[in-house]
Steps between C-alpha positions, in 0.01 A plus 500: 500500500535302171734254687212422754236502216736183301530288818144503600427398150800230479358337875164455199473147387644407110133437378368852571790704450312742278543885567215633653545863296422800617768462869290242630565149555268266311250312794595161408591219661846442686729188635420661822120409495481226621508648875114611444416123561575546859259766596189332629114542390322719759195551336231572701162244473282627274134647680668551814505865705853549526613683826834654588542580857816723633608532857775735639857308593604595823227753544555482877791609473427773277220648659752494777774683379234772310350551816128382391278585771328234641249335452407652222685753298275667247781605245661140478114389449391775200853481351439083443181580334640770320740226320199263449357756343811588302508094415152486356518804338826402305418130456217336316195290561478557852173437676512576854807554757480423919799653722505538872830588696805381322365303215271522161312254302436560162217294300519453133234463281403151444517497084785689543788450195757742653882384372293197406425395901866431597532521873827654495402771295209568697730518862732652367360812355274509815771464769736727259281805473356484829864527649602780262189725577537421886837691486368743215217637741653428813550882538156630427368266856848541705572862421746486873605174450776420300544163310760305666575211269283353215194257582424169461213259360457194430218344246309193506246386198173299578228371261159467570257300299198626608322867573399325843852425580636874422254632752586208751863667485383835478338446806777354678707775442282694652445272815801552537530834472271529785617226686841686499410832581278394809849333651708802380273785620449322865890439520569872408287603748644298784848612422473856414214602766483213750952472498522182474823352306428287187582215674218564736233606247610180371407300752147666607377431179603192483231269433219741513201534261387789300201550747801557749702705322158749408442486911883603533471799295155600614532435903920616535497750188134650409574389144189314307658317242224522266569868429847451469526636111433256190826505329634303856221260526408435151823599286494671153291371216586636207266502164428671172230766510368718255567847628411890420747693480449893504770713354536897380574567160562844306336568157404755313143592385398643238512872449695472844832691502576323880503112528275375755584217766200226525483162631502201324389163633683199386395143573827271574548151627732530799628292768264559835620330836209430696515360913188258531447144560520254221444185721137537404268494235411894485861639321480221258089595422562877456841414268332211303800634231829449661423088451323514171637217265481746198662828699 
């Protein structure tokens, strides 16, 4: 051990070869350096919202070969926003988060000074701990289903200089979280129920609207997409919301030989997914907050 101590401390330059005391090596600098000149500035712009968004890698295939059912598979869809959750829960400054199928966007306050607005640090820690809790609660949504090899995703960073522009892609998200689903739940349809082969699904749609694709599903299926559930059309919005939270405690009175269970309400700020448009105005009206310069 003392061998190993002496050549980390001999590979320490002549002009800062004092002993650090105490088993630790002193945190000066070395001949080695230099090699901190090549990492490059990624500071984020200053004012900006800063936005990490995460998609699955090969997510076809691994819906595939986990047996998703299709086209939506309600356990694949609450365990992603149960790692959003886990993400802005674990992770600071935070504002607002948008997923829908196999990816997640995450918005970060606009002031925000986290690890002093590097974009690495920000992707990293986002990507890193979504991935971990995907596998961590992968058993609490697939309790049949075993794991068959470790997921994938990938992480992109985008900067937005205005509120107006953060909606803008808010919005497109969720256009296209609807556009999406429409094509998905029509192709479904005509595979599963009507027999056709992909291929063939394929080429009916081909071409045709979304006023064509609702008269598919109404006129060959009885479906009306409009009541299809929220979480398809709209995807997962997830926000902080003050929230009461009732739980039983035991104490003891006075002049009580028994302790007595009663219920205590606690107010907590929690992470609430909500399935609603954010395209318009209303959402932003009745969360003023979530955009606030100052939150």
């Amino acid at each position: 051990m003392r061998g190993c101590w002496r050549a980390a401390a001999a590979a320490i330059g002549a002009g800062s070869g004092r002993a650090a005391g105490r088993g630790r090596l002193p945190m000066a600098k070395s001949k080695f350096e230099y090699v901190r000149d090549f990492e490059a500035d990624d500071t984020c712009l200053p004012n900006c919202w800063i936005v990490v968004r995460l998609d699955g890698r090969n997510f076809h295939r691994f819906a595939e070969q986990h047996e998703f059912k299709k086209p939506n598979d309600d356990r694949a869809l609450h365990l992603m926003t149960r790692c959003a959750q886990t993400v802005m829960q674990e992770l600071e400054d935070i504002a607002i988060a948008y997923g829908q199928s196999d990816e997640y966007s995450f918005v970060f306050k606009r002031k925000s000074k986290w690890f002093k607005r590097r974009a690495s640090k920000f992707m990293t820690h986002v990507v890193s701990q979504f991935a971990s809790s995907y596998v961590f609660y992968w058993k609490d949504y697939f309790k049949d289903q075993q794991l068959l090899y470790p997921p994938g995703f990938d992480g992109r960073i985008v900067l937005y200089p205005s509120t107006q522009n953060l909606k803008d892609y808010l919005s497109w998200r969720q256009a296209d979280c609807h556009i999406n689903n429409l094509y998905n739940t029509v192709f479904w349809m005509l595979v599963q129920r009507s027999g056709l082969t992909p291929v063939q699904a394929q080429d009916r749609l081909q071409g045709t609207l979304a006023g064509d694709k609702n008269e598919i599903l109404f006129s060959e299926f009885n479906i009306n997409y409009n009541n299809e559930p929220l979480m398809y059309r709209k995807g997962t919005v997830l926000i902080w919301q003050k929230v009461n939270e009732v739980t039983t405690k035991k104490i003891k009175l006075p002049k009580e030989t028994e302790e007595q269970e009663i219920e205590v309400t606690r107010t907590r700020t929690k992470v609430v997914p909500l399935h609603c448009d954010i395209i318009g105005d209303q959402f932003w009206e009745e969360y003023p907050e979530i955009l606030a310069e100052d939150s």
